[in-house]
Backbone as CSV, one residue per row, in Angstrom:
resi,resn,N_x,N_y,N_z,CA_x,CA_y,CA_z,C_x,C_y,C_z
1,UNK,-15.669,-7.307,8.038,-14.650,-7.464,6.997,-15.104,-6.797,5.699
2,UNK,-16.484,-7.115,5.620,-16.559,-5.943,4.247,-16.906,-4.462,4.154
3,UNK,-16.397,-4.069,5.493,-16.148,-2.883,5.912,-14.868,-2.300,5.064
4,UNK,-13.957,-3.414,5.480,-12.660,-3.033,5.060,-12.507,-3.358,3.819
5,UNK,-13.025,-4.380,3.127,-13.092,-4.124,1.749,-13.526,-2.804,0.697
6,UNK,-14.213,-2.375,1.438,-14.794,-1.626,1.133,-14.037,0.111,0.960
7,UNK,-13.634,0.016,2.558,-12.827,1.344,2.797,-11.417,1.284,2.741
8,UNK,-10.528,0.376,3.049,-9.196,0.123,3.004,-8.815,0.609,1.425
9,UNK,-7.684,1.664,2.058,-6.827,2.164,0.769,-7.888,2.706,-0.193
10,UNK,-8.948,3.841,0.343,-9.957,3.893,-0.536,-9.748,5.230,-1.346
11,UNK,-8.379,5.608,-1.419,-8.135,6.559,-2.600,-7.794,6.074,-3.730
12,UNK,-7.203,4.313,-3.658,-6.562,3.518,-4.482,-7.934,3.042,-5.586
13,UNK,-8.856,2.123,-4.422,-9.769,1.757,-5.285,-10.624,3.256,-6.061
14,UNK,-10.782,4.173,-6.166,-10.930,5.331,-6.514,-10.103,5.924,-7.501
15,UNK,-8.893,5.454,-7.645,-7.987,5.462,-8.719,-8.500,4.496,-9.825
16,UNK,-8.900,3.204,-9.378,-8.959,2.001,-9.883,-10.213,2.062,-10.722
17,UNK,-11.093,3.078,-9.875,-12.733,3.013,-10.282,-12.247,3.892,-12.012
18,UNK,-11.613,4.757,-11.338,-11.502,6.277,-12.592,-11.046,5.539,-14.030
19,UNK,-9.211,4.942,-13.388,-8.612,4.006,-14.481,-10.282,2.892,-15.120
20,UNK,-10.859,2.498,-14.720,-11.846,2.019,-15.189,-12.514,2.347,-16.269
21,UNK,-13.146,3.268,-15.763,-14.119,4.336,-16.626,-13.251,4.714,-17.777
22,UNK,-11.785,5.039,-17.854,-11.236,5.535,-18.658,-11.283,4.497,-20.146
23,UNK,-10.466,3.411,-19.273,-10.578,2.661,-20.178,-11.601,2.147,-21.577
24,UNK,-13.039,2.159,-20.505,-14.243,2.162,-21.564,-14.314,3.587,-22.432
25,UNK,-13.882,4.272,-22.403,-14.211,5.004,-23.455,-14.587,5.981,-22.956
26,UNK,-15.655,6.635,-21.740,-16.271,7.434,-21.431,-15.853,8.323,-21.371
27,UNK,-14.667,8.995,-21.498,-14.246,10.218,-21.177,-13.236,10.885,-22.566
28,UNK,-13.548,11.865,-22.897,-12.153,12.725,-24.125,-10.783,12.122,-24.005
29,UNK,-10.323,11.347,-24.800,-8.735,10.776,-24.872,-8.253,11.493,-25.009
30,UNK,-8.222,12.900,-25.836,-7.726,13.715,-26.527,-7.258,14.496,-25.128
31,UNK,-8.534,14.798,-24.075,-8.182,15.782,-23.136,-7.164,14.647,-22.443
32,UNK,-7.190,14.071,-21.934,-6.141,13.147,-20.854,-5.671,13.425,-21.015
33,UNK,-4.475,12.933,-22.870,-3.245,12.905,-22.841,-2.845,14.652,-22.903
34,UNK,-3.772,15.495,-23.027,-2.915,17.173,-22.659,-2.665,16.731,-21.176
35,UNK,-3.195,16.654,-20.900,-3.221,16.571,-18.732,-2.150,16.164,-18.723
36,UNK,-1.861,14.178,-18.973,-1.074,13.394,-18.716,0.185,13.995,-19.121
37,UNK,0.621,15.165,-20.397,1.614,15.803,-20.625,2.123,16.539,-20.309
38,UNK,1.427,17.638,-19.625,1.053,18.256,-18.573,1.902,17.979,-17.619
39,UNK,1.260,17.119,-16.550,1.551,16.187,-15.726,3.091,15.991,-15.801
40,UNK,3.504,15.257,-16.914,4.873,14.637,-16.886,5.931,15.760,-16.861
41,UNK,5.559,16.735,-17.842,6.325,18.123,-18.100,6.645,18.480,-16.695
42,UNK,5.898,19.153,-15.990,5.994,19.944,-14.629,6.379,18.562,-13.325
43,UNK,6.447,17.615,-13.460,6.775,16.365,-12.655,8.832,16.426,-13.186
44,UNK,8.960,16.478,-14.522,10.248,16.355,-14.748,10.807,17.997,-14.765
45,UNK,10.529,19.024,-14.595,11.031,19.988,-14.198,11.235,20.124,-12.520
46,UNK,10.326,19.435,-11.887,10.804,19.414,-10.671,11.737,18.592,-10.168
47,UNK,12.078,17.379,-10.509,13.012,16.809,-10.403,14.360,17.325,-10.962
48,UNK,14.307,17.940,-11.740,15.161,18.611,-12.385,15.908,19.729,-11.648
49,UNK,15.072,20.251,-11.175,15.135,21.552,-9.927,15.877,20.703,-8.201
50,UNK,15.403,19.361,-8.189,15.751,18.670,-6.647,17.076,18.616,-7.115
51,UNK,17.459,17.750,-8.425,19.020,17.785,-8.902,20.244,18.803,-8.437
52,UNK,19.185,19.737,-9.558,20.335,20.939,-9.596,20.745,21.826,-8.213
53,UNK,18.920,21.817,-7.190,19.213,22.563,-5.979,20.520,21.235,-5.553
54,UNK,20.769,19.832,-5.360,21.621,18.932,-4.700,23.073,19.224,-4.997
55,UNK,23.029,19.403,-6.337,24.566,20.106,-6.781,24.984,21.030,-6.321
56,UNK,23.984,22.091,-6.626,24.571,23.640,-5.815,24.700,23.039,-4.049
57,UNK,24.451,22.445,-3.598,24.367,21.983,-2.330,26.272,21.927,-2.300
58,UNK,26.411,21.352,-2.882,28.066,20.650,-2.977,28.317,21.269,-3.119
59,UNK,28.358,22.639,-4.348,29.367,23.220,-4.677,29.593,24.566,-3.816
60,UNK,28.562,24.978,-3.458,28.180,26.159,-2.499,28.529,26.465,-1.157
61,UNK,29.530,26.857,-0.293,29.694,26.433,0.967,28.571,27.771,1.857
62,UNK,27.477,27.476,1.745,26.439,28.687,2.248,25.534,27.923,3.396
63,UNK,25.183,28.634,4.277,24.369,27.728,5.441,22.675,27.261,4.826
64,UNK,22.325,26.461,5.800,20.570,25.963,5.300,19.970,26.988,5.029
65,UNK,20.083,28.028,5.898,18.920,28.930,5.697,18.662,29.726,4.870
66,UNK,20.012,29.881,3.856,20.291,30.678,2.666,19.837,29.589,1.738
67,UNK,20.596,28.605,1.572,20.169,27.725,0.396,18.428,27.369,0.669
68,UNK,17.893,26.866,1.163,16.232,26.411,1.397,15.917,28.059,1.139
69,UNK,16.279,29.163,1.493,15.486,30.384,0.782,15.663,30.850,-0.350
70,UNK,16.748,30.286,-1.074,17.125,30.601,-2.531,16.788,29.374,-3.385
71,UNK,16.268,28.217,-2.888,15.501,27.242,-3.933,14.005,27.514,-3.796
72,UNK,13.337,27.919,-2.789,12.001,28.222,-2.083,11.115,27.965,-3.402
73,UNK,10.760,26.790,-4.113,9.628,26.448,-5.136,10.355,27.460,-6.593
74,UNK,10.881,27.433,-7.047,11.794,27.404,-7.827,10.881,26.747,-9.457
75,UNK,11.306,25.300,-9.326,10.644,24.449,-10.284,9.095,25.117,-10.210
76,UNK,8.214,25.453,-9.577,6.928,25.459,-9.722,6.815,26.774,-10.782
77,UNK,7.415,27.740,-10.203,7.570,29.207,-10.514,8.191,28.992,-11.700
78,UNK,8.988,28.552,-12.660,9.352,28.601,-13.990,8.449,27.472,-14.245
79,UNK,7.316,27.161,-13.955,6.608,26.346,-15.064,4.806,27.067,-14.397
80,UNK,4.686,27.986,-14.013,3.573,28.552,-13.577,2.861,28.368,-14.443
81,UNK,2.890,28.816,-15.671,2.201,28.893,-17.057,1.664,27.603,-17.205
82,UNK,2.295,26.505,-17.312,2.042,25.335,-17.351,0.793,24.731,-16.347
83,UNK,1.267,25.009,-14.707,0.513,24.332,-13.698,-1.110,25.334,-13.796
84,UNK,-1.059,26.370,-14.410,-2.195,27.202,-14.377,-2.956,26.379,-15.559
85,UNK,-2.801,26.092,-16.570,-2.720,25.351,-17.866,-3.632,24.146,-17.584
86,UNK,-3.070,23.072,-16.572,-2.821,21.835,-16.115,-4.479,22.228,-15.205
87,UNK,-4.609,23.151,-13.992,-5.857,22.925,-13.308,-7.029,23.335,-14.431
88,UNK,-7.141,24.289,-15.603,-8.054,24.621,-16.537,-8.401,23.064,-16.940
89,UNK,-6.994,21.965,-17.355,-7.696,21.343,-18.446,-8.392,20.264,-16.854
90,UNK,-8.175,20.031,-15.733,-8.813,19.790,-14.368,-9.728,19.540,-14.513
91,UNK,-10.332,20.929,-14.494,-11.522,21.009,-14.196,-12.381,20.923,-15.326
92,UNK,-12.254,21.056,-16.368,-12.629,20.363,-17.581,-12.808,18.818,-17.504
93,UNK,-11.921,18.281,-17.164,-11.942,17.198,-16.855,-13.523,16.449,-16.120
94,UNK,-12.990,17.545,-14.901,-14.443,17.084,-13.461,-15.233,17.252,-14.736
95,UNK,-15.588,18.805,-15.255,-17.481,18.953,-15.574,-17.608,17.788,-16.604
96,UNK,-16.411,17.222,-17.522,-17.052,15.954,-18.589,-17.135,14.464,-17.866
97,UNK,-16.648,14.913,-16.903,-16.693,12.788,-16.064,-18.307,12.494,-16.009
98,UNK,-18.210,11.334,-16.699,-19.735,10.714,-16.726,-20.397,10.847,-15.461
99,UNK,-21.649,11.358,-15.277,-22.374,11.618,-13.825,-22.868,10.497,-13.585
100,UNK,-24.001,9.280,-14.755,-24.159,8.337,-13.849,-23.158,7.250,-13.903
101,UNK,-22.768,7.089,-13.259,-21.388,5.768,-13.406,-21.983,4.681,-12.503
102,UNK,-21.806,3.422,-12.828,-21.931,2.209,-12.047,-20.599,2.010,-11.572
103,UNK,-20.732,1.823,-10.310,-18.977,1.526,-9.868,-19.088,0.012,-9.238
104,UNK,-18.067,-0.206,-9.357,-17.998,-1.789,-9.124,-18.354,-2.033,-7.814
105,UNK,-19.605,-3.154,-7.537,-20.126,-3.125,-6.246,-19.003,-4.319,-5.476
106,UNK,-18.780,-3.910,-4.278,-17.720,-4.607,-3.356,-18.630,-5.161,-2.069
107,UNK,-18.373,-6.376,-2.325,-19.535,-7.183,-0.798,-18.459,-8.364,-0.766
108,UNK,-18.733,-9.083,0.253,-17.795,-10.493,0.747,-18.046,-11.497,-0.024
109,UNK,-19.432,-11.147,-0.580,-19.788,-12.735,-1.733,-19.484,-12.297,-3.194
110,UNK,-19.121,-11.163,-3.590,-18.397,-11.402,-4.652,-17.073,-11.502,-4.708
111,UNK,-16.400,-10.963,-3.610,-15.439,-11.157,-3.067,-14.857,-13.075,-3.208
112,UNK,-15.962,-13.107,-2.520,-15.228,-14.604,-1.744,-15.743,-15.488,-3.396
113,UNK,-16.075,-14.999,-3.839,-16.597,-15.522,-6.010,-15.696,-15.518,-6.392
114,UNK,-14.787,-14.381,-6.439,-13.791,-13.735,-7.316,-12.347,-14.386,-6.619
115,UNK,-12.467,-14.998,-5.730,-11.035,-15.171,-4.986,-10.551,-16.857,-6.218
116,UNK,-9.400,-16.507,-6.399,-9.181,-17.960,-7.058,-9.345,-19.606,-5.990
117,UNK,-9.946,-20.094,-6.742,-9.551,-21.898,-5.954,-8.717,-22.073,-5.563
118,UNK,-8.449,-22.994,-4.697,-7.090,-23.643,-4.147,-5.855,-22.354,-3.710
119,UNK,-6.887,-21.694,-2.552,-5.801,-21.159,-2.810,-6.665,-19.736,-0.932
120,UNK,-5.619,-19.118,-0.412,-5.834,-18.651,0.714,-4.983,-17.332,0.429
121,UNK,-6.071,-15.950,1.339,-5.684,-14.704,1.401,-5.453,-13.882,2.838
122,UNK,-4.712,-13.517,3.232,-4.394,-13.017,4.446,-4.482,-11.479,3.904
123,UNK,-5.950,-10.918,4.938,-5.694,-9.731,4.998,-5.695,-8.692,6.250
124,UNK,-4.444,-8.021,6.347,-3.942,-7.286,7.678,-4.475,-5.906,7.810
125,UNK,-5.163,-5.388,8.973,-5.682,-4.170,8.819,-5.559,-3.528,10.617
126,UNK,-4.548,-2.674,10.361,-4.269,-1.531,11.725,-4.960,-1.023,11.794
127,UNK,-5.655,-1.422,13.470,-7.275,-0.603,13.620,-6.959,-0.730,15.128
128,UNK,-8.101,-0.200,15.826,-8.227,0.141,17.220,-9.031,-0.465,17.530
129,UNK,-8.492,-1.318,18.855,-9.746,-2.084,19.785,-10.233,-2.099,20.622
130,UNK,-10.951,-0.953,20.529,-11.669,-0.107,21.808,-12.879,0.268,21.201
131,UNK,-13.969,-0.159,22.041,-15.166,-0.099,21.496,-15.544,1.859,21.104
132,UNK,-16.636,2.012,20.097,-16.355,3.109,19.755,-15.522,4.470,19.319
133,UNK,-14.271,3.678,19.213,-13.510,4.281,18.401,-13.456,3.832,16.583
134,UNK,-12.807,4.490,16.259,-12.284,4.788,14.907,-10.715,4.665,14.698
135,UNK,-10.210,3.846,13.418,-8.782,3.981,13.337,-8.170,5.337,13.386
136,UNK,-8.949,6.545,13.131,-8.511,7.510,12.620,-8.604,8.696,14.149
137,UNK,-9.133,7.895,14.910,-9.661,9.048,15.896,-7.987,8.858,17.017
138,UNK,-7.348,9.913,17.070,-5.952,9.512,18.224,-6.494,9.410,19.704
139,UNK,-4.892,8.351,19.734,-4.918,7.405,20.692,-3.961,7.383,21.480
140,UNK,-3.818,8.031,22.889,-2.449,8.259,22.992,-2.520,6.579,24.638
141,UNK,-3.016,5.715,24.138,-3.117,4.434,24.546,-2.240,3.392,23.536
142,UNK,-0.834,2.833,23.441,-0.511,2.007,22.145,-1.161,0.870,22.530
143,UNK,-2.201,0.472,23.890,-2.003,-0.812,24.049,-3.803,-0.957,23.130
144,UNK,-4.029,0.043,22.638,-5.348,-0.469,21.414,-5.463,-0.690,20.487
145,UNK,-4.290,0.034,20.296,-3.474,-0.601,18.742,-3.288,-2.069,18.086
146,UNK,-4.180,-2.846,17.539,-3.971,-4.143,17.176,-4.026,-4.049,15.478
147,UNK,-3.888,-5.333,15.027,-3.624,-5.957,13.897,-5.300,-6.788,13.722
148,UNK,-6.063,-6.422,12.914,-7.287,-7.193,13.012,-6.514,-7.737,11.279
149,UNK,-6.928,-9.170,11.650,-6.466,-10.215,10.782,-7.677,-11.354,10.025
150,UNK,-8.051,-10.962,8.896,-8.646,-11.923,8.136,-8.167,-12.899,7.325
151,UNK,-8.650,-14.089,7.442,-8.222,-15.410,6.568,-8.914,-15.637,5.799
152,UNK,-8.819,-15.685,4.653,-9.978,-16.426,3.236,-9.150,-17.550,3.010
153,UNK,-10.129,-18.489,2.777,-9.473,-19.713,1.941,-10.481,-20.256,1.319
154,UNK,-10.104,-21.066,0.577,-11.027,-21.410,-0.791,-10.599,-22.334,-1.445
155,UNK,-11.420,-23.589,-1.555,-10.733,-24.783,-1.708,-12.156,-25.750,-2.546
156,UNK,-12.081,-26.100,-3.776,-13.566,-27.130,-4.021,-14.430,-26.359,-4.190
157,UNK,-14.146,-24.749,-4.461,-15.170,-23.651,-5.132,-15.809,-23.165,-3.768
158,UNK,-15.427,-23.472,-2.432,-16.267,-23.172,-1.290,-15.364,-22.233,-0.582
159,UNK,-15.593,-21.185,-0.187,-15.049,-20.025,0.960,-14.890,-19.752,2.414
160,UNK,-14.329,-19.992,2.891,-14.018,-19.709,4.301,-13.670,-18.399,5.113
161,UNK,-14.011,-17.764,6.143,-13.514,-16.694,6.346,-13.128,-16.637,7.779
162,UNK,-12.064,-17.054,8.681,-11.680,-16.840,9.628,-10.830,-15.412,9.916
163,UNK,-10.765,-15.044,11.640,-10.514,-13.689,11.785,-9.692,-13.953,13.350
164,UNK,-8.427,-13.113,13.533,-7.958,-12.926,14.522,-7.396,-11.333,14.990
165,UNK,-7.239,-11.370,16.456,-6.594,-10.167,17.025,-5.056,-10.378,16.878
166,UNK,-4.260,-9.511,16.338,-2.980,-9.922,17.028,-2.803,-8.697,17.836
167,UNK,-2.478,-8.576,18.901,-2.040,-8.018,20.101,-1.140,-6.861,19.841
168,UNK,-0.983,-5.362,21.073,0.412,-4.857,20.884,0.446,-4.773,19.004
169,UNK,-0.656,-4.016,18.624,-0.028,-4.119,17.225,1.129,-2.790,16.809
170,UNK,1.225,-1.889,17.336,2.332,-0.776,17.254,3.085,-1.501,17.470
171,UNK,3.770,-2.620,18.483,5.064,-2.878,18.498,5.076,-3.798,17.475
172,UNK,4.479,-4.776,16.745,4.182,-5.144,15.598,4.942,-4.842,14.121
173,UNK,4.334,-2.848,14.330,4.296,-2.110,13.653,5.658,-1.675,13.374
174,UNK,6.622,-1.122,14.499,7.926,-1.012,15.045,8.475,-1.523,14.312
175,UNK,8.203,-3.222,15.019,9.451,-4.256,14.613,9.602,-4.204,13.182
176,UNK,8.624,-4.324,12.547,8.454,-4.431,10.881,9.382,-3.211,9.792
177,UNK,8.619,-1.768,10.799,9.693,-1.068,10.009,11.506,-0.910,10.547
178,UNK,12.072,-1.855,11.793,13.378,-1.749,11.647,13.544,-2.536,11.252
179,UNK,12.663,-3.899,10.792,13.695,-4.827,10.422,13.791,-4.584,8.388
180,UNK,12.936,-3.589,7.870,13.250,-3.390,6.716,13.755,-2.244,7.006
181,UNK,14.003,-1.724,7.744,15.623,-0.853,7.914,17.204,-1.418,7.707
182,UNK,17.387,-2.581,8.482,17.767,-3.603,9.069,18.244,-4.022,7.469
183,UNK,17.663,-4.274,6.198,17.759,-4.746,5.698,18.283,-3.918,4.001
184,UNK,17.700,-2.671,4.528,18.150,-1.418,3.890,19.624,-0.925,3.865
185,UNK,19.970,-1.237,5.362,21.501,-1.430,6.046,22.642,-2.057,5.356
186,UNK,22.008,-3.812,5.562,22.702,-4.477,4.855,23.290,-3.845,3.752
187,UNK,22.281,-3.857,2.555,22.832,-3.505,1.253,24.192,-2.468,1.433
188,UNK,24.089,-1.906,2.400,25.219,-0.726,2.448,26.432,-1.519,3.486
189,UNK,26.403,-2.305,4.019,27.744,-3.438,4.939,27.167,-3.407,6.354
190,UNK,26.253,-2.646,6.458,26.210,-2.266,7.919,25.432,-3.465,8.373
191,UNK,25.216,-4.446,9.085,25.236,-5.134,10.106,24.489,-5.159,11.133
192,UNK,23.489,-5.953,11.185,22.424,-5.521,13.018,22.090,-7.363,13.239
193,UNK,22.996,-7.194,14.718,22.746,-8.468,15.292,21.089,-8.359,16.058
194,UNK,20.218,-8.142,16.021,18.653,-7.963,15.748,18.460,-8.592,14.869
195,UNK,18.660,-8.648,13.840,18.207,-8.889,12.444,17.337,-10.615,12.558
196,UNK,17.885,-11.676,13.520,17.160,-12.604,13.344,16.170,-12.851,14.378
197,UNK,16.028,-11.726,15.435,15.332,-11.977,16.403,14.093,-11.551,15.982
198,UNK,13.961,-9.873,15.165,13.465,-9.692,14.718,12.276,-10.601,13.610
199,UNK,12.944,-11.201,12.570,13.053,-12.216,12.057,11.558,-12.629,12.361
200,UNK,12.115,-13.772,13.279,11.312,-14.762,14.287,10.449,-13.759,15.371
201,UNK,9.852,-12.900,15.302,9.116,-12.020,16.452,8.092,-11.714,15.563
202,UNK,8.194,-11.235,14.197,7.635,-10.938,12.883,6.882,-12.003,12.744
203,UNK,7.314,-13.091,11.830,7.059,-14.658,11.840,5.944,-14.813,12.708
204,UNK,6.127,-14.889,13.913,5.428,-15.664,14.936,4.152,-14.636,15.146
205,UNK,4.256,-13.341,14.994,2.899,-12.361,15.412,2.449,-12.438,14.051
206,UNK,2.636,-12.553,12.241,1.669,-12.198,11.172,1.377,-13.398,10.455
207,UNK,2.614,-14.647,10.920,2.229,-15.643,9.863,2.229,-17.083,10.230
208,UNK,2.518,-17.697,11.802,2.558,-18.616,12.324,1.065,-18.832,12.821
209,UNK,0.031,-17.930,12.872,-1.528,-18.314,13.400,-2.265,-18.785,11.833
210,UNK,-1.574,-18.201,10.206,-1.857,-18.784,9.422,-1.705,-20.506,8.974
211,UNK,-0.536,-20.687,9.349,-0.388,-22.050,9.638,-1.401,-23.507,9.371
212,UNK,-1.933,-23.366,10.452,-2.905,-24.521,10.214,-4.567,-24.629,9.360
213,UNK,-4.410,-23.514,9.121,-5.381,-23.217,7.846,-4.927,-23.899,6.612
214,UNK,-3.746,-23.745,6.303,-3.018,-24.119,4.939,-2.944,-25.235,3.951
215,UNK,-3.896,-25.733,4.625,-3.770,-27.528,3.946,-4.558,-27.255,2.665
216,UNK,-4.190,-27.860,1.780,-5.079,-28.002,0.727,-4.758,-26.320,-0.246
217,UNK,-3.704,-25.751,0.225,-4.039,-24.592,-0.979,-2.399,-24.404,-1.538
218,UNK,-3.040,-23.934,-2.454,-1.772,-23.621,-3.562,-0.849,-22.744,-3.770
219,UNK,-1.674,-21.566,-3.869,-1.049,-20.208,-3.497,-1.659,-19.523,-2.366
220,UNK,-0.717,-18.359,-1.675,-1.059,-17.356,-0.987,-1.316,-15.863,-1.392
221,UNK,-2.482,-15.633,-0.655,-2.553,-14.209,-1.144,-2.127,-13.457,0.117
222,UNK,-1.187,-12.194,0.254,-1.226,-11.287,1.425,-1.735,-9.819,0.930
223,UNK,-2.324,-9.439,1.693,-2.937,-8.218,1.585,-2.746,-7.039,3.009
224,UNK,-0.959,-6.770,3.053,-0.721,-6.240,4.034,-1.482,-4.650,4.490
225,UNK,-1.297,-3.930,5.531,-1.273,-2.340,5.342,-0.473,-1.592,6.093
226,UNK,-0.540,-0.266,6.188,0.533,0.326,6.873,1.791,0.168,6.243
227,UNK,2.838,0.128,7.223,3.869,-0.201,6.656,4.371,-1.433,6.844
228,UNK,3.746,-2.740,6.700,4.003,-3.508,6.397,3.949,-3.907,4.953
229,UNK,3.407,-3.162,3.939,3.732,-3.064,2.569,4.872,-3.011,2.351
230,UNK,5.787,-2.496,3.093,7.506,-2.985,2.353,8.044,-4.048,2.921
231,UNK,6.989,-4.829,4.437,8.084,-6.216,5.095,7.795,-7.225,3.384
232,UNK,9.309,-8.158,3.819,9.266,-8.576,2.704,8.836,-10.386,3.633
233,UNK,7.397,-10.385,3.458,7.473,-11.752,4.145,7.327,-13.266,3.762
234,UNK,8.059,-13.078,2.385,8.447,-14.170,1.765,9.810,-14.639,2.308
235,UNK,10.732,-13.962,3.576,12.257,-14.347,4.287,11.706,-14.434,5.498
236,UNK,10.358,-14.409,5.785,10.095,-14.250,7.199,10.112,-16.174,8.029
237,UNK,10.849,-16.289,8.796,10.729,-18.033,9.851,11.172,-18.025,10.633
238,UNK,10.981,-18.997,11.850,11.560,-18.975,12.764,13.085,-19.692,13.146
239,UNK,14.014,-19.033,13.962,15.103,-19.793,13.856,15.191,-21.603,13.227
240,UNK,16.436,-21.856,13.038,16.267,-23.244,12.296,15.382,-23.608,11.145
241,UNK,14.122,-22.297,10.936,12.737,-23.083,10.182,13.211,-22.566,8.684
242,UNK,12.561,-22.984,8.051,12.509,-22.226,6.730,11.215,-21.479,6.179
243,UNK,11.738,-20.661,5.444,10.480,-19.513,4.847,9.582,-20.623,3.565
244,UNK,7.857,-19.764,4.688,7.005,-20.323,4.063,6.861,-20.917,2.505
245,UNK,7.688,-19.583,2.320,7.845,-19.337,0.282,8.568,-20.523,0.026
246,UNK,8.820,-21.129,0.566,9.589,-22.348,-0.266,8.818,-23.535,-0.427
247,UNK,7.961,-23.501,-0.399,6.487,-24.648,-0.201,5.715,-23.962,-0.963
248,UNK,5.062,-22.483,-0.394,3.854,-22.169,-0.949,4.343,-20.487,-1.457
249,UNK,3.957,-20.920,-2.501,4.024,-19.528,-3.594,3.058,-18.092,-2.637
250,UNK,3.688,-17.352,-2.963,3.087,-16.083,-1.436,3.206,-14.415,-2.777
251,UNK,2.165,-14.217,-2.718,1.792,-12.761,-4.016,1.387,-11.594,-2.631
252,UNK,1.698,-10.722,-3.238,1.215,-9.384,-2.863,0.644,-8.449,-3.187
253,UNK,-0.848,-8.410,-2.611,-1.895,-7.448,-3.214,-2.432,-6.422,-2.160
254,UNK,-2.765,-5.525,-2.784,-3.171,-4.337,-2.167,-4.418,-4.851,-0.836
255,UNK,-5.591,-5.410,-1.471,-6.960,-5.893,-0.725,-7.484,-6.978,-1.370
256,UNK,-8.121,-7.796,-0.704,-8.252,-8.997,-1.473,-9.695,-8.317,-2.419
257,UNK,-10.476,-7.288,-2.603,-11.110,-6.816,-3.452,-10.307,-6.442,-4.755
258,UNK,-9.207,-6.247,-4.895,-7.946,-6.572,-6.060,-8.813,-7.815,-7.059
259,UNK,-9.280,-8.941,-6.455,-9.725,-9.750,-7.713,-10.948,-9.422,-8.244
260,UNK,-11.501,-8.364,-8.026,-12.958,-8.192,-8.563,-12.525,-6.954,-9.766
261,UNK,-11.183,-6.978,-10.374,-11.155,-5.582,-11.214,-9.543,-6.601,-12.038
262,UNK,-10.334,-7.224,-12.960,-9.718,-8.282,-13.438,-8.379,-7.603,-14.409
263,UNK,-8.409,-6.105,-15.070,-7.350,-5.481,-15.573,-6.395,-4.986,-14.942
């Protein structure tokens, strides 16, 4: 598990480390905000460019292959000057970033320090369960595909750390993104008699083995991945039941290493 603390979403905590450093001071304010202006300038000319190519879309009766060759990077090319501009002040950037930096050390016992009292974290991580593999190495097997599932709880200043398989985690994976399809739908009238089976299939594989852990805590922490970052599983129960959230307050964080970077 403090594997995955460690590596999970590790461009984020790497964002998190930088935003850090920034904050203290260590680096030219002066240079950022050119970047950050930079940045916004050539970010709102391209949007600007998705617009206008969408209009001419409408007004134009011309096939794909004409229009996609007559927008072909467009926005980039009237702000060249700029994006050439933007990698100078870059790499300026790299050669002034402080070389020795302390970065925030990530282990299970500061972890399990930093987690609030009274209170339990579910964290979900799509990995492969086949000895000697790697999440990253392909798999044209879905049946290795699981859900490795950690429990923290923390209750009387003391830490707990239980761990499960959930099974079939691609179909898992599936169900999760139609049923926030499913729900995407709605908003527009459209209708899917799925919608509660789904529901209850969800329920029962990410949050019914949490269950009997739960005594004694206050809040929940979830710390989904994949694309279960958009299930919304504060509506998630089983037929007749009601959602957890109505008992126990349920937050959503990136990794439960989130509490060791208190800004």
């Amino acid at each position: 598990y403090e594997k995955i603390l460690q590596f999970k979403e590790l461009a984020s905590l790497a964002g998190r480390e930088r935003n850090r450093i920034l904050y203290k001071g260590q680096v030219d304010r002066e240079l950022i905000s050119k970047i950050q202006y930079l940045q916004d300038k050539i970010a709102g000319q391209a949007a600007d460019d998705i617009f206008r190519e969408r209009k001419r879309e409408e007004e134009w009766n011309t096939d794909k292959e004409d229009r996609a060759s007559s927008f072909e990077f467009r926005g980039v090319e009237e702000c060249q000057e700029d994006v050439t501009t933007l990698r100078e002040l870059e790499a300026e950037f790299a050669q002034s970033f402080p070389k020795e930096v302390v970065f925030t050390e990530v282990t299970w016992e500061k972890v399990a320090e930093a987690v609030p009292d009274n209170s339990a974290v579910i964290e979900y991580f799509y990995g492969i369960d086949d000895y000697g593999r790697s999440r990253f190495e392909w798999v044209d097997n879905r049946q290795f595909m699981v859900w490795d599932v950690y429990l923290i709880k923390k209750t009387k200043g003391q830490c707990t750390l239980n761990r499960w398989i959930v099974p079939d985690g691609l179909s898992v994976l599936e169900q999760a993104i139609e049923f926030v399809d499913i729900l995407q739908n709605e908003a527009m009238g459209i209708i899917s008699m799925k919608k509660e089976n789904l529901r209850e299939y969800l329920y029962k594989s990410l949050l019914e083995p949490v269950l009997p852990f739960l005594q004694g805590v206050d809040k929940l922490y979830i710390a989904p991945d994949q694309e279960l970052i958009n299930l919304p599983f504060e509506i998630l129960y089983e037929k007749e039941g009601r959602p957890l959230a109505e008992t126990l307050p349920m937050i959503k964080i990136e990794c439960a290493r989130d509490f060791l970077f208190s800004h």
